[in-house]
SEVOTI-277803 format. One record per residue (C-alpha): residue in three letters; residue number from 1; y, x, z. Coordinates in steps of 0.05 Angstrom, whole numbers, always signed. Layout:
BEGIN
   residu   num        Y        X        Z
      ala   NUM        Y        X        Z
...
//
This chain:
BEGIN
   residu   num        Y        X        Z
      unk     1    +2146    +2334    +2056
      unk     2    +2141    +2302    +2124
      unk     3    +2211    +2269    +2113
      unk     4    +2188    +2242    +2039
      unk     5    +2118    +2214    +2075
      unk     6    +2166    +2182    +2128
      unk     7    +2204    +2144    +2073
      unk     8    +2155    +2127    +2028
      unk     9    +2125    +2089    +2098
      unk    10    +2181    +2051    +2110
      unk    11    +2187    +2028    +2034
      unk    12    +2120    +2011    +2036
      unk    13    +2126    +1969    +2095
      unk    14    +2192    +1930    +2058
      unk    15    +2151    +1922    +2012
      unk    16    +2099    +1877    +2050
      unk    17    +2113    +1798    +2052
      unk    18    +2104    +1798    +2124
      unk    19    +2154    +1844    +2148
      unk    20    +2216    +1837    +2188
      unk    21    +2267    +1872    +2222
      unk    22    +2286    +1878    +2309
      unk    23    +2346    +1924    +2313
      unk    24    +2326    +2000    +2287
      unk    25    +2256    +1978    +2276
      unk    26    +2224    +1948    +2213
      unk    27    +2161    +1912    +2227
      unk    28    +2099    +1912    +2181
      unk    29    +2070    +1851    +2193
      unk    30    +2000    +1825    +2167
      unk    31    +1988    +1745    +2188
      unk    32    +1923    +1747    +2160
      unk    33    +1894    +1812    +2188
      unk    34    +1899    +1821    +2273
      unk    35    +1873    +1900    +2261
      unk    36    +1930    +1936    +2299
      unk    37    +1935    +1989    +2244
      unk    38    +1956    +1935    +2201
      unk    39    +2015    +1913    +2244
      unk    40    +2061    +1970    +2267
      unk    41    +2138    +1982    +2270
      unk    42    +2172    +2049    +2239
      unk    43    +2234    +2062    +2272
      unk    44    +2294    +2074    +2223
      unk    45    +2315    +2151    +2208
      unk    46    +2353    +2176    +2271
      unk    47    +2348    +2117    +2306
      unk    48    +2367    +2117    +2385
      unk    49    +2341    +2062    +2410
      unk    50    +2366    +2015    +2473
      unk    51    +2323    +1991    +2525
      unk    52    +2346    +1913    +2500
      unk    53    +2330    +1936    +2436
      unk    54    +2253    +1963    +2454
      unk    55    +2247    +1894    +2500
      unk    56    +2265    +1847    +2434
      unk    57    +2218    +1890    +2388
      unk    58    +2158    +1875    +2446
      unk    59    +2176    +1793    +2450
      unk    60    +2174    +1806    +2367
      unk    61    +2099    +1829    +2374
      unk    62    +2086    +1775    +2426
      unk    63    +2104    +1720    +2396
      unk    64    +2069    +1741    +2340
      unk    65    +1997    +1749    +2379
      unk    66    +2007    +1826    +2361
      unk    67    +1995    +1889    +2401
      unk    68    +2073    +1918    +2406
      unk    69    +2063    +1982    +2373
      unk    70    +2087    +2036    +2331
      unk    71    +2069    +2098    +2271
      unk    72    +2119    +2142    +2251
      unk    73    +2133    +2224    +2254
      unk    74    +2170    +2244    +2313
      unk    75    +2219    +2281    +2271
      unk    76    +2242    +2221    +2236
      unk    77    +2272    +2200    +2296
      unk    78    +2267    +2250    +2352
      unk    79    +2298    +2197    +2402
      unk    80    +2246    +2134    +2400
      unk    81    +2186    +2167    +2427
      unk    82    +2227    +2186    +2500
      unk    83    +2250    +2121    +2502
      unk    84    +2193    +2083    +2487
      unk    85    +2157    +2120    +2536
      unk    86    +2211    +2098    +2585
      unk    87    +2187    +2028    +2567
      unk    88    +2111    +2043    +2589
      unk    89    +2087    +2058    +2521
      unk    90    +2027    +2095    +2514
      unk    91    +2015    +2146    +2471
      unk    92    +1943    +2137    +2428
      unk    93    +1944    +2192    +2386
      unk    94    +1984    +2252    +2351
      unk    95    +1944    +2249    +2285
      unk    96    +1957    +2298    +2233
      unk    97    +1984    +2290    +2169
      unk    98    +1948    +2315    +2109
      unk    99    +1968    +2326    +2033
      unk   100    +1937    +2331    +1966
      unk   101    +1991    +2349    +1908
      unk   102    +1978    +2340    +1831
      unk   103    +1941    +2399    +1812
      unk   104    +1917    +2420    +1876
      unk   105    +1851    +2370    +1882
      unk   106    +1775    +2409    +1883
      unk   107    +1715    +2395    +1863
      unk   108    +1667    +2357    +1909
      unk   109    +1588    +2362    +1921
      unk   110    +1554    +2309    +1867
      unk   111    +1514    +2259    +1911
      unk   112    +1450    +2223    +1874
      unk   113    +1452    +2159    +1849
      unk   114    +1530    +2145    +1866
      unk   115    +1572    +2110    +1831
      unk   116    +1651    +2087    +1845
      unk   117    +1694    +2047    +1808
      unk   118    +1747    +1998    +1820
      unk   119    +1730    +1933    +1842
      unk   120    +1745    +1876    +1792
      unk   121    +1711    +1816    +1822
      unk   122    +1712    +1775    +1876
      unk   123    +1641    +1797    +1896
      unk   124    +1662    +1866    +1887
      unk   125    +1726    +1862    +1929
      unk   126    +1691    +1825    +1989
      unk   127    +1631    +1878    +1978
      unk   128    +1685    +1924    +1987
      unk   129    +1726    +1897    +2042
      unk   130    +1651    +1886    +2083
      unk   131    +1642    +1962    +2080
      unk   132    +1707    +1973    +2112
      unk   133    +1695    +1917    +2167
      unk   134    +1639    +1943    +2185
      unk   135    +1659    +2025    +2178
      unk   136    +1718    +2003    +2233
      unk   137    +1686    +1964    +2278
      unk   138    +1686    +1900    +2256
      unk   139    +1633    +1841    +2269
      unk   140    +1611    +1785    +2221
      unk   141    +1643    +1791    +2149
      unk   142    +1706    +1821    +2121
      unk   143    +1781    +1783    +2145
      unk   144    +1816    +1758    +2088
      unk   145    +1867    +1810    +2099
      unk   146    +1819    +1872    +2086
      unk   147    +1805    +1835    +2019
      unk   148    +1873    +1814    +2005
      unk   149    +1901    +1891    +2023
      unk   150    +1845    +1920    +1965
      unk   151    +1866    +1870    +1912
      unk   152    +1948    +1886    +1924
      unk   153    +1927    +1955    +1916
      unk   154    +1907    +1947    +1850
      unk   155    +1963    +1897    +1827
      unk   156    +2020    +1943    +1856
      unk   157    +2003    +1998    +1816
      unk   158    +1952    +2038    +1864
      unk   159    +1880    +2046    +1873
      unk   160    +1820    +2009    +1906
      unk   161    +1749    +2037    +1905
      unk   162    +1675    +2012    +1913
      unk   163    +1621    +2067    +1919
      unk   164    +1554    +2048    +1895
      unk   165    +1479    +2088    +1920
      unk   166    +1434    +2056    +1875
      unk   167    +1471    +1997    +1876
      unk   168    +1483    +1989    +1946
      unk   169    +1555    +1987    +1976
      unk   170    +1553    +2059    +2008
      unk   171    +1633    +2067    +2014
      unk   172    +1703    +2039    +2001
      unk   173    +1772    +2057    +2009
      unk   174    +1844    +2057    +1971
      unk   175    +1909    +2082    +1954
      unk   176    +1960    +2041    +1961
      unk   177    +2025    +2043    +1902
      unk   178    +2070    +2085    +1910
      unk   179    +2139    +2099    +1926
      unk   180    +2179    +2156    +1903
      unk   181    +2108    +2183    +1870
      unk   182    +2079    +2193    +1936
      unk   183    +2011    +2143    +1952
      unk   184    +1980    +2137    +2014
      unk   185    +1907    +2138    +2021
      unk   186    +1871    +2089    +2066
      unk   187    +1819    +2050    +2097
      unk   188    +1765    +2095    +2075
      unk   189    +1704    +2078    +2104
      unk   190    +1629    +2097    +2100
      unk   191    +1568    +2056    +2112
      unk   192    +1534    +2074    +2170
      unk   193    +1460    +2081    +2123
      unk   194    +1504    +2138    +2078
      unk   195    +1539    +2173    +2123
      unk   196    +1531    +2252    +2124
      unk   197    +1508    +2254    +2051
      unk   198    +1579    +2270    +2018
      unk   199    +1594    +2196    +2003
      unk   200    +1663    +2209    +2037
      unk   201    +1687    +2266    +1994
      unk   202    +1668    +2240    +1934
      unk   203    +1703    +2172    +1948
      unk   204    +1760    +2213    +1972
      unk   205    +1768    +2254    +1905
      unk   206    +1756    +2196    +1862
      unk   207    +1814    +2157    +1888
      unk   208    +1859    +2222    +1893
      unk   209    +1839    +2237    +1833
      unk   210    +1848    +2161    +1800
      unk   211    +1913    +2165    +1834
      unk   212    +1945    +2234    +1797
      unk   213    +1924    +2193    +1734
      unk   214    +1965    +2141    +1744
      unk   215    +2020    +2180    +1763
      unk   216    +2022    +2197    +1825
      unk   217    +2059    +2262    +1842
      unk   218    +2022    +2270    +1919
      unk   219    +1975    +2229    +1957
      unk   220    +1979    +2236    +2032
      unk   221    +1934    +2211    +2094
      unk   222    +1924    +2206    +2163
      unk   223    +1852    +2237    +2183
      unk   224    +1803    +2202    +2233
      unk   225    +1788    +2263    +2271
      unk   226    +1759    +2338    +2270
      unk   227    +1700    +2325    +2220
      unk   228    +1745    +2280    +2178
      unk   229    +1796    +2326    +2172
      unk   230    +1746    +2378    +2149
      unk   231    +1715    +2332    +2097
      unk   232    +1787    +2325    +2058
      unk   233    +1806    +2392    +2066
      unk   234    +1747    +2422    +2027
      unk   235    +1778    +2374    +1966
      unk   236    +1844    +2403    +1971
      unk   237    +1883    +2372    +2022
      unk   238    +1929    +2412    +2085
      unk   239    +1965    +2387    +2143
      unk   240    +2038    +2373    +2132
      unk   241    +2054    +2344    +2196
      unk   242    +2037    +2297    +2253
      unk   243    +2039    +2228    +2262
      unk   244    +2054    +2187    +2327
      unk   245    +2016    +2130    +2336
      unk   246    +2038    +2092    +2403
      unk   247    +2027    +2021    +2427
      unk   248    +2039    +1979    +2493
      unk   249    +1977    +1948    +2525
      unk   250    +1971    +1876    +2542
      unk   251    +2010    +1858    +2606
//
């Protein structure tokens, strides 16, 4: 499963308009979106990087006003992470990697007054896209990128989600199309007023759920911590491996 998740990455990113390629690395790049978990490189499978080769991908992120940095499972290609350390990356975090098959979702606690759907106007995708500014950090209102990653979502064949609490944007997230029938879920975020009230799991299942009917075979994710983790196991998802995330700070 790990190896499949670690493919269906890298198609993903050749799939994005941005991306480009620095010797074993291909490069998702988002113009319109600084976040760094939007702009990341995924080595290729068994790669064995040179020290040149590391130095070009950095003057790649440069030059591009991005933070050099990288998301991929050390087993894909056991040899990157030494010598990137080599290079003075710094590891951020080894984040698990979670799975939901077809089949294997469960049911979630109702929540009153919720409602998700799929956002089909602009209002609706920017409502959306201000939920997950916000849920990550963000000041002011939503970068066109946020908004433009929901809508490609939904016209590549995956899933993006608005939750509703008595009208009021409570949550938002998405599933991005898939490769090989595996989907990745993303971006799920919370508004601070809802949190703790099951607005997470519910969003969660909904897309998972959205997802298997469209034909997805597996949806996979990276959790935000502990409690996250928690949150999507009790609707059917278990770790199926660990992800790398590592990045090289400003000199």
């Amino acid at each position: 499963m790990d190896t499949a998740i670690q493919n269906y990455a890298r198609t993903n990113t050749l799939r994005s308009p941005g991306h480009y390629r620095v010797g074993p690395f291909t490069v998702r790049h988002n113009p319109d979106w600084e976040l760094k978990f939007a702009n990341y490189a995924i080595p290729d499978q068994g790669a064995e990087p040179t020290a040149r080769e590391i130095a070009d991908l950095v003057a790649a992120f440069r030059e591009r006003d991005r933070l050099p940095r990288l998301e991929f499972l050390p087993a894909w290609a056991p040899a990157v992470e030494p010598a990137l350390l080599a290079a003075g990356f710094t590891v951020e975090s080894r984040a698990p990697v979670m799975a939901c098959a077809a089949g294997g979702l469960l049911a979630h606690k109702p929540v009153d007054g919720l409602r998700v759907a799929e956002p089909a106007t602009g209002a609706e995708f920017t409502a959306a896209a201000a939920v997950q500014h916000a849920g990550f950090g963000g000041e002011g209102g939503p970068d066109d990128g946020e908004i433009a990653w929901l809508r490609a979502a939904v016209e590549g064949g995956g899933v993006s989600a608005l939750a509703t609490v008595d009208g009021v944007p409570a949550g938002a997230g998405g599933c991005s199309a898939p490769a090989a029938g595996i989907g990745e879920l993303a971006g799920l975020a919370v508004a601070e007023a809802f949190r703790r009230r099951g607005v997470g799991a519910a969003l969660s299942a909904w897309l998972t759920r959205t997802a298997f009917d469209r034909g997805f075979g597996t949806v996979w994710l990276e959790p935000g911590g502990p409690d996250v983790e928690r949150i999507y196991a009790g609707i059917g998802y278990r770790r199926v491996g660990e992800k790398l995330n590592i990045s090289l700070d400003p000199a």
